[in-house]
C-alpha positions in Angstrom: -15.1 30.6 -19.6 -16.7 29.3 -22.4 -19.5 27.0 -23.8 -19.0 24.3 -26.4 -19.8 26.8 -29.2 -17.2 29.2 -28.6 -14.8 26.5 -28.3 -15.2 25.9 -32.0 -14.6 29.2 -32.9 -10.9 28.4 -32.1 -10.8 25.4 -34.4 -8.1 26.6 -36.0 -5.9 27.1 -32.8 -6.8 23.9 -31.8 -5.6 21.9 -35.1 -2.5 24.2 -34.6 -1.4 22.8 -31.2 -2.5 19.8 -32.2 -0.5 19.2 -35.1 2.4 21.4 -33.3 2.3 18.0 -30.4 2.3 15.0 -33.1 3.6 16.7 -35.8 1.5 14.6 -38.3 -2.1 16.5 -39.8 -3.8 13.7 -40.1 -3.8 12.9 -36.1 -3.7 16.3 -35.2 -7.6 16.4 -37.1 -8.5 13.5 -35.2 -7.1 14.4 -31.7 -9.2 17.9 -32.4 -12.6 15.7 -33.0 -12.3 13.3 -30.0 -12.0 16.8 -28.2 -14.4 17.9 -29.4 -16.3 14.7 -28.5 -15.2 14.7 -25.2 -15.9 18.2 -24.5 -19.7 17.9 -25.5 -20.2 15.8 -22.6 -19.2 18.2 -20.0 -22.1 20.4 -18.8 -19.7 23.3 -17.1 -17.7 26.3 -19.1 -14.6 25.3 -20.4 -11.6 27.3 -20.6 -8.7 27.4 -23.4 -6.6 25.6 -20.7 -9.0 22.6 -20.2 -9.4 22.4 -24.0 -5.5 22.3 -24.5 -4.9 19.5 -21.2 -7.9 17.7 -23.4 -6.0 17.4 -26.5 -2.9 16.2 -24.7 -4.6 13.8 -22.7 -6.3 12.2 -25.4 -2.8 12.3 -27.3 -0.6 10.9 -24.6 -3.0 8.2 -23.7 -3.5 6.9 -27.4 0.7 6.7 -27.4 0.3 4.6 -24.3 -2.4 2.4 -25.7 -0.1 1.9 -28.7 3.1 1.1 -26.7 1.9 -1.5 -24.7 -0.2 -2.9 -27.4 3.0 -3.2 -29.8 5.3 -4.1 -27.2 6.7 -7.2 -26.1 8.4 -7.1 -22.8 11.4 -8.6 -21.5 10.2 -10.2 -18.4 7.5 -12.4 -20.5 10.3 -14.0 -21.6 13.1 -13.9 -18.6 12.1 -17.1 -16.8 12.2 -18.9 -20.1 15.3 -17.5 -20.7 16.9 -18.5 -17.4 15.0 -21.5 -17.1 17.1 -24.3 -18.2 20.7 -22.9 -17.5 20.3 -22.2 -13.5 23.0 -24.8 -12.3 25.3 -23.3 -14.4 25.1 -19.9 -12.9 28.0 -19.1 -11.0 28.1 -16.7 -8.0 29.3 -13.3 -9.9 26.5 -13.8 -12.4 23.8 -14.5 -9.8 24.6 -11.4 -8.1 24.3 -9.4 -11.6 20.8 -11.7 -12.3 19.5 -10.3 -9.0 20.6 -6.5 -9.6 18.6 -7.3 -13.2 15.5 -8.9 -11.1 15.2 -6.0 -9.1 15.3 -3.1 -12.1 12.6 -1.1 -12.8 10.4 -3.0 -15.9 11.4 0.4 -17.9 14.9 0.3 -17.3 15.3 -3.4 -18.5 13.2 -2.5 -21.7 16.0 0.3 -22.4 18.6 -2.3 -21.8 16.9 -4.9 -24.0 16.2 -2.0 -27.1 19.9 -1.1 -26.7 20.9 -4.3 -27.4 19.8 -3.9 -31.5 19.1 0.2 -32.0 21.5 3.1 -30.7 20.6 5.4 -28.0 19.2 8.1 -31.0 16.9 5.4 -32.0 15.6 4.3 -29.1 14.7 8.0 -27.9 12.9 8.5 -31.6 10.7 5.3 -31.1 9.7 6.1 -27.4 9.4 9.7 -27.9 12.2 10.2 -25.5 15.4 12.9 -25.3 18.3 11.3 -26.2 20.8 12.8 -23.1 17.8 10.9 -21.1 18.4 7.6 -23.1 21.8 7.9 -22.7 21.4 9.0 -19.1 19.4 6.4 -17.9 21.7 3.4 -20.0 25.1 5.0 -18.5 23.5 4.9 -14.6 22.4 1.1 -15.1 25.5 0.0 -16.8 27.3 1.4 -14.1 24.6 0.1 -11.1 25.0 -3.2 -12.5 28.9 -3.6 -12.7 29.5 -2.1 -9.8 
């Protein structure tokens, strides 16, 4: 257990792991301040474990911030899409509009990025694994045609 000074003893560590989870040194300096920040408000001893779960929390959080911020998603524009064509929709594709209608939001988003970037891609912008891209596209190409 430790109070806020000892906690900066490690600083070094800590702009290690840091840098060592976003791989830039720039945000690994700034993930270690709001830390630090963060950490100033709690009143109990920390431990190295808290301090680490801190930097990745603050981490994972700004990614998600910045996804959704910088993301358009398909379903704003699904309705407009379908909008003007619905008598033309023959049985087959209606089926294959409902299978669509009832995928997970995330799962259309990989269909709808695979459409212009390869599965490499996509996994580099979303900070994903590539097997998993491929993975997840393979199971909802074949879900869909089935």
């Amino acid at each position: 257990m430790h109070n806020i000074e000892d906690i900066c003893k490690k600083d070094k560590q800590w702009r290690g792991y840091a840098l060592q989870l976003c791989k830039c040194k720039h945000k690994a300096d700034d993930l270690v301040q709001e830390m630090y920040l963060k950490l100033m408000q709690i009143d109990k001893p920390l431990t190295d474990w808290y301090v680490i779960a801190t930097i990745r929390s603050i981490y994972f959080n700004e990614i998600k911030k910045n996804y959704y911020k910088n993301t358009k998603f398909i379903l704003d524009f699904i309705d407009v899409a379908f909008e003007d064509i619905e008598d033309t929709i023959e049985d087959d594709d209606r089926i294959l509009l409902n299978k669509l209608d009832d995928m997970a939001w995330f799962k259309k988003e990989l269909l709808a990025e695979n459409y212009d970037l390869s599965y490499r891609e996509i996994a580099k912008r979303y900070n994903l694994h590539y097997l998993y891209v491929y993975r997840v596209l393979k199971q909802l190409r074949i879900e869909l045609l089935e």
